[in-house]
C-alpha positions as a Markdown table, in Angstrom:
| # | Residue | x | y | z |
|---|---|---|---|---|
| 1 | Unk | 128.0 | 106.3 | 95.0 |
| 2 | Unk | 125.7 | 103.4 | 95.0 |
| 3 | Unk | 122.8 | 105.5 | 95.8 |
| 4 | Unk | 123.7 | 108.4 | 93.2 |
| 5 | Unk | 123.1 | 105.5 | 90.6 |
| 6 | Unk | 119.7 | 104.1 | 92.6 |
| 7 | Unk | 118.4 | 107.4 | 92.3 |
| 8 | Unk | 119.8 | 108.6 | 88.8 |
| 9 | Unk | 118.1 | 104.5 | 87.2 |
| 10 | Unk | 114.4 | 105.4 | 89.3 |
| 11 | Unk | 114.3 | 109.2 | 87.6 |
| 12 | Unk | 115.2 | 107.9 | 84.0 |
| 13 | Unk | 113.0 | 105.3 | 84.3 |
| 14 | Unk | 110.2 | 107.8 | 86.0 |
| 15 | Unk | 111.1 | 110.1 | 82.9 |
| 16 | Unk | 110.9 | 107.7 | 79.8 |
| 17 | Unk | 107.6 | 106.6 | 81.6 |
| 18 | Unk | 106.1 | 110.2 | 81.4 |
| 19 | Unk | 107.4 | 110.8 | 77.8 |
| 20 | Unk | 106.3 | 107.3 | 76.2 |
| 21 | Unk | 102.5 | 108.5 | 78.6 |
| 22 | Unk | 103.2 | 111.6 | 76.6 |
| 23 | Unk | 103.0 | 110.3 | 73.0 |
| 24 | Unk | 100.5 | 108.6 | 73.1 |
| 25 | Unk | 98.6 | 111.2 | 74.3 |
| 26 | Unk | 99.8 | 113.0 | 71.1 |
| 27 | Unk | 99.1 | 110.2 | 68.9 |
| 28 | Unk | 95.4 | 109.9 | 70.6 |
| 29 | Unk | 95.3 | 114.0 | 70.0 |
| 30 | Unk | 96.2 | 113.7 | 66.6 |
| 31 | Unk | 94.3 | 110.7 | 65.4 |
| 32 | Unk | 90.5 | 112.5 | 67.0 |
| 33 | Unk | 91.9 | 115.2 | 64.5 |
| 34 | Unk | 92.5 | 113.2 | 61.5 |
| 35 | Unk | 95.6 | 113.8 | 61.1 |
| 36 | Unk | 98.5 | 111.6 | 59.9 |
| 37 | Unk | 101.8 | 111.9 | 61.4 |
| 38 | Unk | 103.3 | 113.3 | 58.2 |
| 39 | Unk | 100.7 | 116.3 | 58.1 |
| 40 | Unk | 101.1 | 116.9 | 61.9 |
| 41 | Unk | 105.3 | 116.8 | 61.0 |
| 42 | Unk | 104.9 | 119.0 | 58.1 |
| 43 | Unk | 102.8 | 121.7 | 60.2 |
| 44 | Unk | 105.5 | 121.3 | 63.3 |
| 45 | Unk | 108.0 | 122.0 | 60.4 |
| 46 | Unk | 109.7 | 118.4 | 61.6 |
| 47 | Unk | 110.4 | 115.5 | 60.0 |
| 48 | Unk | 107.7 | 112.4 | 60.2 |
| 49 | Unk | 110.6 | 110.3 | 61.5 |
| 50 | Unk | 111.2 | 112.4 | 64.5 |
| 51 | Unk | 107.4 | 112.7 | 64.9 |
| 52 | Unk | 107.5 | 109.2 | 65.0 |
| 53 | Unk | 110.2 | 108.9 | 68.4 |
| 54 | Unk | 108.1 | 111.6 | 69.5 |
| 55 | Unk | 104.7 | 109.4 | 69.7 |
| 56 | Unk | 106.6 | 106.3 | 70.5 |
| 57 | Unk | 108.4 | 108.3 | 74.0 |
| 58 | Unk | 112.0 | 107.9 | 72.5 |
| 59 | Unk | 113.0 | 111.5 | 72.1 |
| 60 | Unk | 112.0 | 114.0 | 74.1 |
| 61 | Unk | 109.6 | 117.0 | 72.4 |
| 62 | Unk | 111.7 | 120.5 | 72.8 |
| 63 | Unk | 109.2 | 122.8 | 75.1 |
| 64 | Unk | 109.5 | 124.9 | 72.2 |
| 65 | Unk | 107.3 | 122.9 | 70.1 |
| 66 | Unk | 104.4 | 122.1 | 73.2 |
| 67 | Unk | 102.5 | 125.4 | 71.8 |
| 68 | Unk | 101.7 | 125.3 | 68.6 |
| 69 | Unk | 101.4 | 121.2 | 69.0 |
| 70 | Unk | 98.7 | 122.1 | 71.5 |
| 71 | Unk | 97.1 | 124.1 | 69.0 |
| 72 | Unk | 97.6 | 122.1 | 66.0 |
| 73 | Unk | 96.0 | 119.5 | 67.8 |
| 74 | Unk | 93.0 | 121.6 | 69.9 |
| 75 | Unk | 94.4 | 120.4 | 73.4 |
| 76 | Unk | 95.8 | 122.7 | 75.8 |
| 77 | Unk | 99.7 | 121.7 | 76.9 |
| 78 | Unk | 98.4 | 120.7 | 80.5 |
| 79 | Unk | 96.5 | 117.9 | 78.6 |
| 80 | Unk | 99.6 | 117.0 | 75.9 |
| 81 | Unk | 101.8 | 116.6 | 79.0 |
| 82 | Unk | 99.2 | 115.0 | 81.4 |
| 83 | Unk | 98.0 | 117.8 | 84.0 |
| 84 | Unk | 94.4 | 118.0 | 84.9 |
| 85 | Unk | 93.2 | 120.9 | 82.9 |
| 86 | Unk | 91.5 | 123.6 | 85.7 |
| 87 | Unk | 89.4 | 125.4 | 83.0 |
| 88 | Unk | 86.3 | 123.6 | 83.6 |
| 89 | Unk | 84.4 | 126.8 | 83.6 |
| 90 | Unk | 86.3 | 129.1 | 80.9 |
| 91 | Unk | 84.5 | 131.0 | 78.4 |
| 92 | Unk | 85.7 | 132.0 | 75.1 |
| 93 | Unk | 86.4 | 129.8 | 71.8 |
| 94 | Unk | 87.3 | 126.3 | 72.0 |
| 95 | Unk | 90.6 | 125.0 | 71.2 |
| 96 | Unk | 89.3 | 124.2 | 68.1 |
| 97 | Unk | 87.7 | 127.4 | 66.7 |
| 98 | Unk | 90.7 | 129.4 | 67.9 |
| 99 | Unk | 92.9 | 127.1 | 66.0 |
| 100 | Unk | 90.6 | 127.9 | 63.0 |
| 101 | Unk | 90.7 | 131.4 | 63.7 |
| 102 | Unk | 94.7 | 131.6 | 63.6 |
| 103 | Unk | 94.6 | 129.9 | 60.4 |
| 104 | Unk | 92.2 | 132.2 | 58.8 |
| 105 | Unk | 94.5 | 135.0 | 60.0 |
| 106 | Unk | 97.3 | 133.3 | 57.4 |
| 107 | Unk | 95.0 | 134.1 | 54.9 |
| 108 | Unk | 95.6 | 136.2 | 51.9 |
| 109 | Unk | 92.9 | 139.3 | 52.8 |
| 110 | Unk | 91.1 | 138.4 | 50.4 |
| 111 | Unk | 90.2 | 135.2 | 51.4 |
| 112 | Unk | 90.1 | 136.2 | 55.0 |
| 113 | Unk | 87.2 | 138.8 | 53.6 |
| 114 | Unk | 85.2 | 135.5 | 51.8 |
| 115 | Unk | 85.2 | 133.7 | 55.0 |
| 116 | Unk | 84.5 | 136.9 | 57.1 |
| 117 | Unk | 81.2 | 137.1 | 54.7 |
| 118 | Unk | 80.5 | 133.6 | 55.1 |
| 119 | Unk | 80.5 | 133.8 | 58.6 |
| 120 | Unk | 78.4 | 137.4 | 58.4 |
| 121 | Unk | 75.7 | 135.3 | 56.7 |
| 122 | Unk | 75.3 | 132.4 | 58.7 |
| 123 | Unk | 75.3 | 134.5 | 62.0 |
| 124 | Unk | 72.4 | 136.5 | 60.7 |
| 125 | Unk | 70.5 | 133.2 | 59.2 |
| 126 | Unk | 71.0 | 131.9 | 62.8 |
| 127 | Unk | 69.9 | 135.2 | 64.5 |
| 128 | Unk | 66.7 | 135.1 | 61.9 |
């Protein structure tokens, strides 16, 4: 029994280590994308409290959430949770754009027409 609790003490202690590792991470993310906890909250549909324990590793973020934080914050969720990323090489649009991208999708059409023009123009000044 003794060695039930050894092992059950080292894994918790393993586990608040990766989670408090974890939010900071988050709060590093967040911060290179100017954002303040209360905006990143508000966008995860949470409250800034539980943002808050989320940062400082003192509740555990529901896998749920690990997506669209990833792409709130232009990370992948290998680098939220600490994984060496093996896209080294990938093509396409950076986290950033594509985050962009979805937004402008949200759009009324209208709007997503404006920006599709804007974007039309500055592609051909470019190309010019």
């Amino acid at each position: 029994m003794a060695l039930l609790t050894q092992w059950t003490d080292a894994m918790m202690s393993q586990e608040n280590t990766f989670y408090i590792a974890m939010g900071k991470r988050i709060a590093q993310f967040r911060k290179a994308q100017n954002m303040t906890q209360t905006q990143l909250a508000d966008a995860l549909g949470i409250a800034q409290q539980t943002m808050a324990h989320y940062e400082g590793g003192k509740l555990r973020i529901p896998v749920g959430l690990l997506s669209m934080l990833a792409t709130l914050l232009a990370v992948s969720v290998e680098e939220i949770i600490g994984e060496p990323t093996t896209a080294k090489g990938k093509r396409g649009p950076t986290p950033r754009l594509q985050r962009q991208m979805e937004l402008i999708g949200q759009l009324p059409r209208a709007k997503q027409k404006f920006v599709m023009e804007m974007l039309d123009t500055v592609i051909q000044q470019q190309a010019s």
